[in-house]
C-alpha positions as CSV (number, residue, x, y, z in Angstrom):
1,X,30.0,18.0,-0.1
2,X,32.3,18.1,3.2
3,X,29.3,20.5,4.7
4,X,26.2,17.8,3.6
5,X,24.5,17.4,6.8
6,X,23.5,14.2,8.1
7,X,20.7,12.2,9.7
8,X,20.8,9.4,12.1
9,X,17.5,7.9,10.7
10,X,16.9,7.8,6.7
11,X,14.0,6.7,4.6
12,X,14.3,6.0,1.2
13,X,11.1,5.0,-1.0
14,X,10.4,5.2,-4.8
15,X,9.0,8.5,-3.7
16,X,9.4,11.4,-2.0
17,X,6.1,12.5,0.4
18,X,5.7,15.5,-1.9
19,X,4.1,16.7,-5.2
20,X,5.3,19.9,-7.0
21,X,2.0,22.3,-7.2
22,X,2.0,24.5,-9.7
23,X,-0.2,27.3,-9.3
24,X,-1.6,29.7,-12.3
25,X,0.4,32.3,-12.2
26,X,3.7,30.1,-12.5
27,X,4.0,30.2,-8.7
28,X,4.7,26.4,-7.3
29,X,4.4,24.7,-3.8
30,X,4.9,21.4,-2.6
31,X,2.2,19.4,-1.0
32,X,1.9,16.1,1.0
33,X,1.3,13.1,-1.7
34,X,-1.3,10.8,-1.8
35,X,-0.6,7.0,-1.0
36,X,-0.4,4.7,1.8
37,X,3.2,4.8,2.2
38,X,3.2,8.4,2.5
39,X,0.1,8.1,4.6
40,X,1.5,6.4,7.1
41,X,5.2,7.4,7.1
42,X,4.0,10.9,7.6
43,X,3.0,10.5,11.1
44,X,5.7,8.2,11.6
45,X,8.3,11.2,11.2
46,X,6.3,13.8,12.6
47,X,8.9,14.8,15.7
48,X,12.1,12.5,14.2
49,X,15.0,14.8,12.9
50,X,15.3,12.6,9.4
51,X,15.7,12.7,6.0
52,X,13.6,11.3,3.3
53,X,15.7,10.2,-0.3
54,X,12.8,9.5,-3.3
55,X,12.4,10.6,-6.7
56,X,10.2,14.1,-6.6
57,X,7.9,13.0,-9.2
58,X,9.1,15.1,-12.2
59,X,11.5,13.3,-14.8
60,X,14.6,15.3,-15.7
61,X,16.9,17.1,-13.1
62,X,16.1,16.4,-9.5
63,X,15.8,19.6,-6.9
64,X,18.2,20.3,-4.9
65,X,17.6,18.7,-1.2
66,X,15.0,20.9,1.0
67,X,13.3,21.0,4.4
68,X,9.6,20.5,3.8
69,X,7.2,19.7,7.2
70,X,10.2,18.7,9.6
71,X,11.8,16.5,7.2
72,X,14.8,17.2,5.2
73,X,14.2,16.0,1.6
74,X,16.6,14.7,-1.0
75,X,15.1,14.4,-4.4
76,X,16.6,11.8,-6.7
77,X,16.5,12.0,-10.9
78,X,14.7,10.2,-12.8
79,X,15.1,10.9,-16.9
80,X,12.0,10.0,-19.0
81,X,13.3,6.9,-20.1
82,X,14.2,5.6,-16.9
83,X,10.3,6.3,-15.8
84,X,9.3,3.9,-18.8
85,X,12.1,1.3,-18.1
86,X,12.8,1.1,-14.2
87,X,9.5,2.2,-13.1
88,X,6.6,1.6,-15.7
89,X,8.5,-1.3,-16.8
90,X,10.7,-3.6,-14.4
91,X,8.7,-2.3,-10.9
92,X,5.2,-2.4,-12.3
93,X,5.3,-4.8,-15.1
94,X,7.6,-7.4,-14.4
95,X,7.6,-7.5,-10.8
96,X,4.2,-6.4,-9.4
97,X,2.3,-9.1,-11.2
98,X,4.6,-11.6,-10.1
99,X,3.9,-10.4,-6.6
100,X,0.4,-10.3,-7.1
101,X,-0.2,-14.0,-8.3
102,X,0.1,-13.2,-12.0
103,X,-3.5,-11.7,-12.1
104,X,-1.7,-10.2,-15.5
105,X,0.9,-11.4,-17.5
106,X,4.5,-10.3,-16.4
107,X,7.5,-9.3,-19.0
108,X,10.6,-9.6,-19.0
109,X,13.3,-7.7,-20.6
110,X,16.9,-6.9,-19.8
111,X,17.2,-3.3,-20.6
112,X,14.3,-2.9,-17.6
113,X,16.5,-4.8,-15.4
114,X,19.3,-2.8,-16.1
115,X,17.5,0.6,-15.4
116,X,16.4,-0.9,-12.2
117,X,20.2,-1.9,-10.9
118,X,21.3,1.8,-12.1
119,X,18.8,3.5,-10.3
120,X,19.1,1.3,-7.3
121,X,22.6,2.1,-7.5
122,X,21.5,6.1,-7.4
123,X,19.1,5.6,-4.4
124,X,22.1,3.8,-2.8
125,X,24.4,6.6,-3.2
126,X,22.1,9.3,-2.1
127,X,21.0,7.4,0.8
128,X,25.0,7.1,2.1
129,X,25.8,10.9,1.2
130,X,22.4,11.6,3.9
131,X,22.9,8.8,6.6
132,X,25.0,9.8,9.6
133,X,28.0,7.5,10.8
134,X,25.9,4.6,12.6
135,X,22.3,5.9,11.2
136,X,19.3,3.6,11.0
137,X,18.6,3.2,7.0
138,X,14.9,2.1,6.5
139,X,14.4,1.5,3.1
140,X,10.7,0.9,1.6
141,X,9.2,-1.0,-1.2
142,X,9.4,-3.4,-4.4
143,X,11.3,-0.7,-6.6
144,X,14.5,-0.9,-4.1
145,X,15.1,-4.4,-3.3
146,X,18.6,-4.2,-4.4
147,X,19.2,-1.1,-2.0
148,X,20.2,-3.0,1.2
149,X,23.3,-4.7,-0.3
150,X,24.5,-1.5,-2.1
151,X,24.2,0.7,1.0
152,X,25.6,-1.9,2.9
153,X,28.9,-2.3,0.6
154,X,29.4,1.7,0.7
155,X,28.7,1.9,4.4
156,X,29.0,-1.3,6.6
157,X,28.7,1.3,9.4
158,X,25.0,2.0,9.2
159,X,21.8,-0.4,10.4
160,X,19.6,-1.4,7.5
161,X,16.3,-2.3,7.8
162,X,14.0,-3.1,4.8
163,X,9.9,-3.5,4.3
164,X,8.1,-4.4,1.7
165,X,4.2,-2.9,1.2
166,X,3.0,-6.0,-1.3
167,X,2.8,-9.2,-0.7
168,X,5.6,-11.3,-1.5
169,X,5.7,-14.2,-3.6
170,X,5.4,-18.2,-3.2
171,X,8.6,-19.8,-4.5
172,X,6.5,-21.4,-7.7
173,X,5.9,-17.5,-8.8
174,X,9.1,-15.7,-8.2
175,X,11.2,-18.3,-9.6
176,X,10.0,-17.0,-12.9
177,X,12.3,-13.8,-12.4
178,X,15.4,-14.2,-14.4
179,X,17.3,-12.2,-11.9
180,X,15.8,-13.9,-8.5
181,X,19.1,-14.5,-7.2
182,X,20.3,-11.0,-7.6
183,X,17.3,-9.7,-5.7
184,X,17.7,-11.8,-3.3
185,X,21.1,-10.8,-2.7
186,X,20.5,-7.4,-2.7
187,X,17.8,-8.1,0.1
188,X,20.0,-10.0,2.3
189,X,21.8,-6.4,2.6
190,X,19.6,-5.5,5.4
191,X,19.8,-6.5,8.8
192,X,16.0,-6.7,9.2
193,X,13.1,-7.6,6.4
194,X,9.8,-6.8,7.5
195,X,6.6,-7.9,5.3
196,X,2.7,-7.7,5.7
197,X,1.9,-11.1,6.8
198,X,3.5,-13.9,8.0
199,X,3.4,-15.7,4.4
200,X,5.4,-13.3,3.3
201,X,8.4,-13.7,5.2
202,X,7.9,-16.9,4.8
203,X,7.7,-16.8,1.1
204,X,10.8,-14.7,1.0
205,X,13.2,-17.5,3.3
206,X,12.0,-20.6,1.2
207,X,13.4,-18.5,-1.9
208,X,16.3,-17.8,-0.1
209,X,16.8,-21.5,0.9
210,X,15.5,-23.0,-2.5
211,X,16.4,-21.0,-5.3
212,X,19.7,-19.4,-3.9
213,X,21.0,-22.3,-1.8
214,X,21.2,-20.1,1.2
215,X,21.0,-21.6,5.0
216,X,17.7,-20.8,6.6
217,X,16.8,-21.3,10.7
218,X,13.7,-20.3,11.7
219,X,13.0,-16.5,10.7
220,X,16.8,-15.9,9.8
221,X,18.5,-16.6,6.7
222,X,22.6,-16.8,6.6
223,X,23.9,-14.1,4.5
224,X,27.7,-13.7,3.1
225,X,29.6,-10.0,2.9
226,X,31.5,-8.7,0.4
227,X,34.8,-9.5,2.4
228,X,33.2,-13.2,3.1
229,X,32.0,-12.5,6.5
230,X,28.7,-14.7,7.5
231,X,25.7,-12.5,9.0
232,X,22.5,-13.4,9.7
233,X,19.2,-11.4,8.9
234,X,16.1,-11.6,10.4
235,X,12.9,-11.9,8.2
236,X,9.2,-11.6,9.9
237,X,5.9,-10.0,9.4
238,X,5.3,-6.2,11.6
239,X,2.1,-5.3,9.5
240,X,1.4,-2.0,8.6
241,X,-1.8,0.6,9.8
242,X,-3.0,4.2,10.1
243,X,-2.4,6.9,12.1
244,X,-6.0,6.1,13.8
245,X,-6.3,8.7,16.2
246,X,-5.3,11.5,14.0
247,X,-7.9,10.4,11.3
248,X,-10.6,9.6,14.1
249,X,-10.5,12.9,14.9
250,X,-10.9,14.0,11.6
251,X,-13.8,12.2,11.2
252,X,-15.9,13.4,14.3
253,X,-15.1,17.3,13.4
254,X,-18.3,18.9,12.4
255,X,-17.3,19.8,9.0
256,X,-17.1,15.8,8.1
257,X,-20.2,15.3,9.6
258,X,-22.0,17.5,8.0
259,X,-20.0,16.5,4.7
260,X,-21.4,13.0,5.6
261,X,-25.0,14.3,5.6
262,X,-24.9,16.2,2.5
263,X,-23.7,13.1,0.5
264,X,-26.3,10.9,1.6
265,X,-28.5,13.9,0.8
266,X,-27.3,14.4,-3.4
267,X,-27.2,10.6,-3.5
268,X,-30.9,10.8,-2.8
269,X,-31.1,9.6,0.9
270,X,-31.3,6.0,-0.1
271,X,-31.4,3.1,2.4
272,X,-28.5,1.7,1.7
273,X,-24.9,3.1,0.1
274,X,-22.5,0.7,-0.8
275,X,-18.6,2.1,-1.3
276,X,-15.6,0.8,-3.3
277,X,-12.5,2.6,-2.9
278,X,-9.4,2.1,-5.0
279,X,-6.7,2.5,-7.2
280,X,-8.1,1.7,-10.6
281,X,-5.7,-1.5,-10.3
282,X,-6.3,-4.9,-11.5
283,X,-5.2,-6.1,-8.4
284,X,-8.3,-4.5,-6.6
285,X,-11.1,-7.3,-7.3
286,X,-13.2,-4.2,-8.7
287,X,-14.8,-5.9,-12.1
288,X,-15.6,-8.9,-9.6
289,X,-17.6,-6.3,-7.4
290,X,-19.2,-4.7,-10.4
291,X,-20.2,-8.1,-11.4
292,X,-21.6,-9.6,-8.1
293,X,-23.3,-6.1,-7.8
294,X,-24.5,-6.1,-11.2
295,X,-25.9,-10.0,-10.6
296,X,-27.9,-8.9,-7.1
297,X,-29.8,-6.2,-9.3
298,X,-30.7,-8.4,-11.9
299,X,-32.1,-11.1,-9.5
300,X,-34.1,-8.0,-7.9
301,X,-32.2,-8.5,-4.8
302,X,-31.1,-4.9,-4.4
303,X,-33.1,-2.4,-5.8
304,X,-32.2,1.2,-6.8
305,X,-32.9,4.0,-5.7
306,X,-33.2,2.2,-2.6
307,X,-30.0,1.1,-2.9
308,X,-26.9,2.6,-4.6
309,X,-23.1,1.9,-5.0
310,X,-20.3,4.8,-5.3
311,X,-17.1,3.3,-6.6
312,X,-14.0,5.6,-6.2
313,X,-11.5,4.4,-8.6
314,X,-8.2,6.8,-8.7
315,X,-6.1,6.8,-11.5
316,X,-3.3,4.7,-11.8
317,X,-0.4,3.7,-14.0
318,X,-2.5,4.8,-17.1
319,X,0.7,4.8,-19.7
320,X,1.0,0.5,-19.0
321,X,-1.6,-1.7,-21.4
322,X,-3.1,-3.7,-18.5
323,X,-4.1,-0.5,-16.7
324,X,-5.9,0.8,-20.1
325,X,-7.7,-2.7,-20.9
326,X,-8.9,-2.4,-17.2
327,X,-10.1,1.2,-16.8
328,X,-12.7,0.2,-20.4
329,X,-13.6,-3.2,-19.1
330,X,-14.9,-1.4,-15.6
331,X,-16.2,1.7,-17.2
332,X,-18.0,-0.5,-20.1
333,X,-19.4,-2.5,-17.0
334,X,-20.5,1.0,-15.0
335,X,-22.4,2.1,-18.2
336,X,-24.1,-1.4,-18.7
337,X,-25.7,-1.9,-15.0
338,X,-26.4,1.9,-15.2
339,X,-28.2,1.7,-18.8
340,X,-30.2,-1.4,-17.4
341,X,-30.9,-1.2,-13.9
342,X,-30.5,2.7,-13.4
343,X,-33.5,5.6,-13.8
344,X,-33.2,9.5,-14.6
345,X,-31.4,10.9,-11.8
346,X,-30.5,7.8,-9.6
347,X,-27.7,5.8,-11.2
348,X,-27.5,2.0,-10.2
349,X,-23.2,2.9,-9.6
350,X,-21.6,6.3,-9.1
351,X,-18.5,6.0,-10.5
352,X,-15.8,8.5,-10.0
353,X,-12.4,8.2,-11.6
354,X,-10.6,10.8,-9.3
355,X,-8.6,11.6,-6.4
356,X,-10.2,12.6,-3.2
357,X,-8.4,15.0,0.0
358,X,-8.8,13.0,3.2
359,X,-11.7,14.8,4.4
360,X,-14.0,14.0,1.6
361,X,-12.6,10.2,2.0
362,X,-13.4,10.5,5.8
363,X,-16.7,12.2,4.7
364,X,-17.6,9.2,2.0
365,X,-16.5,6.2,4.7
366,X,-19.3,7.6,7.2
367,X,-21.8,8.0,4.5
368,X,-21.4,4.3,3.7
369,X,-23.5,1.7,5.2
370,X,-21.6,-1.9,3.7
371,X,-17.8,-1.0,2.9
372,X,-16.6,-3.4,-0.4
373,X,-12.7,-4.2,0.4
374,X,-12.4,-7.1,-2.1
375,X,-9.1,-7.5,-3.8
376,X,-7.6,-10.1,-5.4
377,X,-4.3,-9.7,-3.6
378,X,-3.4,-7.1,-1.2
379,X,-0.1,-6.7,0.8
380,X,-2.5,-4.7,3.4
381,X,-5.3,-2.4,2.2
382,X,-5.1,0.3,4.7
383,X,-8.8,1.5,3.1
384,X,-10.5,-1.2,5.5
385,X,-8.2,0.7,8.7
386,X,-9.6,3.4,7.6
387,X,-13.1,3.2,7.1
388,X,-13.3,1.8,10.3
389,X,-11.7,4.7,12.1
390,X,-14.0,6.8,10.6
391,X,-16.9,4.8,12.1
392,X,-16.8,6.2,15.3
393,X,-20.6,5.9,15.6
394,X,-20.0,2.2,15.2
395,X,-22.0,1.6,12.3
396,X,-21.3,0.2,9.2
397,X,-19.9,-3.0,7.8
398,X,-16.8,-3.9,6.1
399,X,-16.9,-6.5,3.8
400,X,-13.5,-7.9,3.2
401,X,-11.4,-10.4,1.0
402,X,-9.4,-13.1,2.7
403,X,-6.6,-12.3,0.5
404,X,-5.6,-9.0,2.0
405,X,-3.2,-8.7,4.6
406,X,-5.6,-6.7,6.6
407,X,-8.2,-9.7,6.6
408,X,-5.1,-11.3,9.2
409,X,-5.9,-8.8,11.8
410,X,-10.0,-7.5,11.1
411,X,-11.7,-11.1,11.8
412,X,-14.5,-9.4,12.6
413,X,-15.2,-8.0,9.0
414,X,-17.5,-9.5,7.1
415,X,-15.0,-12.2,4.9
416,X,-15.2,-13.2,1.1
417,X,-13.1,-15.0,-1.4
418,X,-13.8,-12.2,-4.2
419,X,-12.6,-14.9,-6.7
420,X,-16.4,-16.8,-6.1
421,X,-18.9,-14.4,-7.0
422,X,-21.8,-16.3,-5.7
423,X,-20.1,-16.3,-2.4
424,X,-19.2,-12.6,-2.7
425,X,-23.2,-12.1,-3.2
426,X,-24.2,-13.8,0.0
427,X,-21.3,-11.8,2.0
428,X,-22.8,-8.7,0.5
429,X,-26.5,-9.7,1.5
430,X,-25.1,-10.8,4.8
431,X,-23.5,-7.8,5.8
432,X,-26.8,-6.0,4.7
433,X,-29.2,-8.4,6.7
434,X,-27.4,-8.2,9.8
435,X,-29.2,-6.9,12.9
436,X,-28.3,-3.4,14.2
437,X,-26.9,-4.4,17.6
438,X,-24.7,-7.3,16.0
439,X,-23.1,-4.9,13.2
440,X,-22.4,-2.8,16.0
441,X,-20.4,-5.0,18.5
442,X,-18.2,-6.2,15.1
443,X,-17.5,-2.6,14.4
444,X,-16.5,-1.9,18.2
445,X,-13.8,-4.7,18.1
446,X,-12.6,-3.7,14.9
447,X,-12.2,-0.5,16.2
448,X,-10.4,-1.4,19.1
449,X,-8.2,-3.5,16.9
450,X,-6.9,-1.0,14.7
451,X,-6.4,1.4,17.9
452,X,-4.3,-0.6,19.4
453,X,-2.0,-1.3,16.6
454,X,-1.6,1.8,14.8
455,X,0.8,3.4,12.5
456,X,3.1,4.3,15.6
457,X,2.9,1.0,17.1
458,X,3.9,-0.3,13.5
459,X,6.7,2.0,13.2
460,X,8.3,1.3,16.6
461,X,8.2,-2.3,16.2
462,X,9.7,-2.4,12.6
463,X,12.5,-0.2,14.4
464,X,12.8,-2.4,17.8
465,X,13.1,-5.3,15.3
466,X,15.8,-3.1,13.4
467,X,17.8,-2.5,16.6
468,X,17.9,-6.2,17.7
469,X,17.8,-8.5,14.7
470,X,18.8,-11.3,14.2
471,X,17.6,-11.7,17.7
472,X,13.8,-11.0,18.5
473,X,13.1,-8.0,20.8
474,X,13.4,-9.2,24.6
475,X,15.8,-11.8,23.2
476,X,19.0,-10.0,22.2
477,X,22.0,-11.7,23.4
478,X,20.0,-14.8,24.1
């Protein structure tokens, strides 16, 4: 429409950062969604006049575009089948286990892959009807990697910048995808690639250079237009965080506090509380933490009530078969350690298959004394940032698998290859065993760590990068 107004900054993600609420008497609002993504992004646009392209989370018709919290949103259809196919299917069962070392099995079929070029293609076109001549496109995730070059063939005018929230694959693993090449092609529509960790980039030039022939130097990669122009694109790691001092805050009102307190308090005021909090995701290392837990209680080495474990498991993907085998094999474990090692009243593991608001989560992270982080593969984990915001009284201690991208900044967390249980058992008993004052200085440099780069600092580096890529910031021109 010749009156469409435009933005001179544009997200696009699978997602927009609101849910449809509908209340009982037919009434509906939208509120703020949960996820990292949103999590973060949310602060990051707080005072930027953009606009934010994702699906609203309801198959069928989209809304038409609305202003919600600053932003100016423009919802994108997705039909039922295309949730199944493009979504369900290519994005979280062919792709995400290839990302995530094959923990599962990935499959392949072409009708996915052709749902996921067609609604690439739609994200594409939204995100050119929204971007102002010259805008800054920042485009977000695994379920749009073919975004950049589409944009880029509509609108050569417009700076694209891409970043990835997962890990990215070795070369061995995502050679597997029948359609590598086109992915790779449709990432190399960007000007800048941003990833976790430096792996990652790494990861994504060696495809580049191996599988696709292209010519790598450094952290750029030769890319070739439509019209046969050469351009180079930049690839490095700008890892993600939190908004910390926002969430601090949260944490030391009084309300949180005391929200704290009263948790310890129905849990029984035990010694020690152990906390897990996840998606229910197979990727999350939770049935190794179940059974290193499980282990440490049959050795007598913990002991309920005097020490108890809450695992916080939201739902997730619970239409795909992995996600079904995993949420029986953890419950079957919950119910086992709890029949053997629990007593009337004082369960052995809390388990709680829900979502929580931010202030019960801020609430739950100061009631916990040893923090489990312990996925298999993470392309962050911004639950470790998080818990150690909340520790503003500098207790606590994070336990935390070297296979997160978060492990690459928090060296002073307590560090486990979740894949050894043993080793995982000792980690645990470490963190537990560690004097007061020691636990205490690791907390105050973790702390200091995740102030220093937070959620803004993330954001205005992935967009410096943007601005000067190929060159590095400082180096533009040289």
């Amino acid at each position: 429409m010749s009156d469409q107004r435009t933005y001179d900054l544009v997200i696009a993600a699978n997602r927009l950062p609101v849910d449809r609420v509908v209340a009982p008497d037919g009434s509906s609002q939208w509120h703020r969604s949960p996820g990292g993504l949103v999590t973060a992004m949310d602060s990051v646009m707080r005072g930027r006049d953009g606009a934010w392209v994702g699906w609203a989370g309801e198959p069928g018709e989209a809304p038409a575009p609305f202003a919600e919290a600053g932003m100016w949103l423009h919802p994108v259809p997705l039909d039922a089948q295309e949730l199944e196919t493009y979504y369900e299917g290519f994005s979280n069962d062919t792709l995400w286990p290839i990302y995530h070392d094959v923990i599962v099995p990935a499959h392949f079929h072409r009708e996915w892959w052709q749902a996921y070029e067609r609604v690439n293609e739609r994200f594409a076109e939204a995100v050119c009807e929204v971007a102002a001549p010259g805008a800054k496109v920042w485009i977000h995730d695994y379920q749009l990697q073919l975004v950049p070059a589409l944009v880029r063939r509509r609108r050569p005018d417009v700076r694209i910048g891409w970043f990835n929230h997962i890990p990215f694959p070795p070369v061995e693993l995502f050679a597997q995808l029948p359609w590598r090449s086109q992915i790779i092609e449709g990432l190399l529509g960007a000007d800048y690639l941003g990833f976790q960790r430096v792996a990652d980039a790494q990861n994504f030039l060696r495809a580049a250079r191996r599988l696709d022939g292209r010519a790598t130097r450094g952290d750029t990669v030769i890319a070739r237009d439509a019209d046969g122009a050469e351009r180079v694109v930049r690839a490095s790691a700008v890892p993600i965080s939190i908004d910390y001092t926002d969430l601090e805050s949260l944490a030391r009102s009084e309300a949180v506090q005391e929200r704290a307190r009263q948790i310890r308090t129905s849990l029984g005021e035990p010694e020690v509380v152990m906390l897990g909090v996840d998606r229910l995701d197979y990727t999350k290392g939770i049935r190794h933490r179940l059974k290193a837990y499980e282990e440490l209680l049959a050795e007598g080495t913990l002991r309920p009530p005097e020490v108890t474990f809450v695992q916080v498991a939201t739902p997730s993907r619970e239409r795909l078969e992995a996600y079904k085998r995993l949420r029986t094999e953890v419950e079957t474990t919950v119910g086992r350690i709890n029949g053997t090692y629990g007593t009337l009243g004082s369960p052995a593991v809390h388990y709680l298959h829900q979502s929580y608001p931010r202030e019960e989560m801020a609430a739950l992270f100061q009631a916990a004394d040893v923090m489990l982080v312990t996925p298999l593969r993470d392309g962050m984990n911004l639950v470790a940032k998080e818990y150690v915001t909340c520790r503003h009284d500098t207790g606590g201690a994070l336990v935390l698998s070297e296979f997160t991208g978060a492990w690459h900044e928090l060296h002073q967390s307590f560090v486990c290859n979740p894949h050894d249980i043993e080793g995982l058992k000792q980690t645990i008993l470490r963190a537990l065993r560690t004097d007061d004052k020691e636990r205490r200085r690791l907390m105050r440099a973790l702390r200091r760590r995740v102030a220093d780069n937070d959620v803004q600092r993330w954001a205005d580096r992935f967009l410096t990068n943007l601005d000067t890529a190929p060159h590095k910031p400082g180096r533009k021109g040289a």
